[in-house]
C-alpha positions in Angstrom: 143.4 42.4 119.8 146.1 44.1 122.0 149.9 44.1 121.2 152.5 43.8 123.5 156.5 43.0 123.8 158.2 41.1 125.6 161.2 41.9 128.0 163.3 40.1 125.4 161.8 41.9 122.0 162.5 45.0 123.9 165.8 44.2 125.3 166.4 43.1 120.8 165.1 46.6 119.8 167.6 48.6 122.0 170.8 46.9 120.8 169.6 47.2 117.4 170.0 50.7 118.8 172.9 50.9 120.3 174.7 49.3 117.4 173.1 52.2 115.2 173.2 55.2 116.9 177.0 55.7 117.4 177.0 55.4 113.4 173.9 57.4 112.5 171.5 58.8 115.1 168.9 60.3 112.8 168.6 56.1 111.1 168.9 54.6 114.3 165.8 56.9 115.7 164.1 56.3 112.1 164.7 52.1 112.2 163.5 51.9 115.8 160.1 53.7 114.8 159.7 51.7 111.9 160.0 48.6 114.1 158.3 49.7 116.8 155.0 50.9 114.1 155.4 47.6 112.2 153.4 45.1 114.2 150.4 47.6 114.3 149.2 46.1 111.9 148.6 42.8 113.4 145.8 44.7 115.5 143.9 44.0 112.6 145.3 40.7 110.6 147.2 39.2 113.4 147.7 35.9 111.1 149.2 37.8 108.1 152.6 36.7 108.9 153.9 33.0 108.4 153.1 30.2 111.1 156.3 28.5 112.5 155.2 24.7 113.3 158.2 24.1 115.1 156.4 25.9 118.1 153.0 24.5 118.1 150.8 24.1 119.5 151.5 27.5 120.5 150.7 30.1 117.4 153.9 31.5 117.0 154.7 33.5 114.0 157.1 35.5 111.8 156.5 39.2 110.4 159.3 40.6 108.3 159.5 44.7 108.1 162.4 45.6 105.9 165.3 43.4 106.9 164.1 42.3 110.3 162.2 39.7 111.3 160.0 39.7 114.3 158.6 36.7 115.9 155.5 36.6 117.3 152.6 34.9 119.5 148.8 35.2 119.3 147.7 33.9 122.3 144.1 32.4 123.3 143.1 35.8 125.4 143.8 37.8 121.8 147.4 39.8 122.9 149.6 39.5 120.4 152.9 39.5 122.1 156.4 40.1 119.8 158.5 38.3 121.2 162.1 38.8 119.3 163.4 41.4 116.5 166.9 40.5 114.8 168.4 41.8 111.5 167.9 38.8 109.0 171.9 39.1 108.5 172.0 38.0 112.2 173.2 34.3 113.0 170.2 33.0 115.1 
């Protein structure tokens, strides 16, 4: 398996960012690690989050770490791609 973000997950991980870091540097610095060392451990159970049929047949799927939720894709050449990170507080 190899992971990999999107434009867009990246893109969701620096506003979480920017929203932080005027606020608190030192948490914004220590969230964005936290989310960015989450999905390793999809190299090894990609499946262990929940399946979202709305998207199938593609197998997209939801991780949460702390109070985010990351969607994600396994796809059929075995990336695993995040695709979006918002704060679960988020309207989406």
């Amino acid at each position: 398996m190899t992971l990999r973000w999107t434009r867009a997950s990246l893109r969701d991980l620096q506003r979480v960012h920017d929203v932080l870091h005027p606020v608190n540097p030192d948490a914004a610095a220590r969230l964005i690690q936290r989310l960015t060392d989450g999905p390793d451990l999809l190299l090894n159970q990609p499946r262990i989050g929940t399946r979202l049929p709305e998207f199938e047949p593609r197998e997209v799927r939801c991780l949460f770490i702390g109070d985010y939720e990351m969607r994600y894709e396994i796809t059929a050449d075995q990336v695993v791609w995040i695709l979006r990170a918002w704060h679960t507080r988020e309207f989406r």
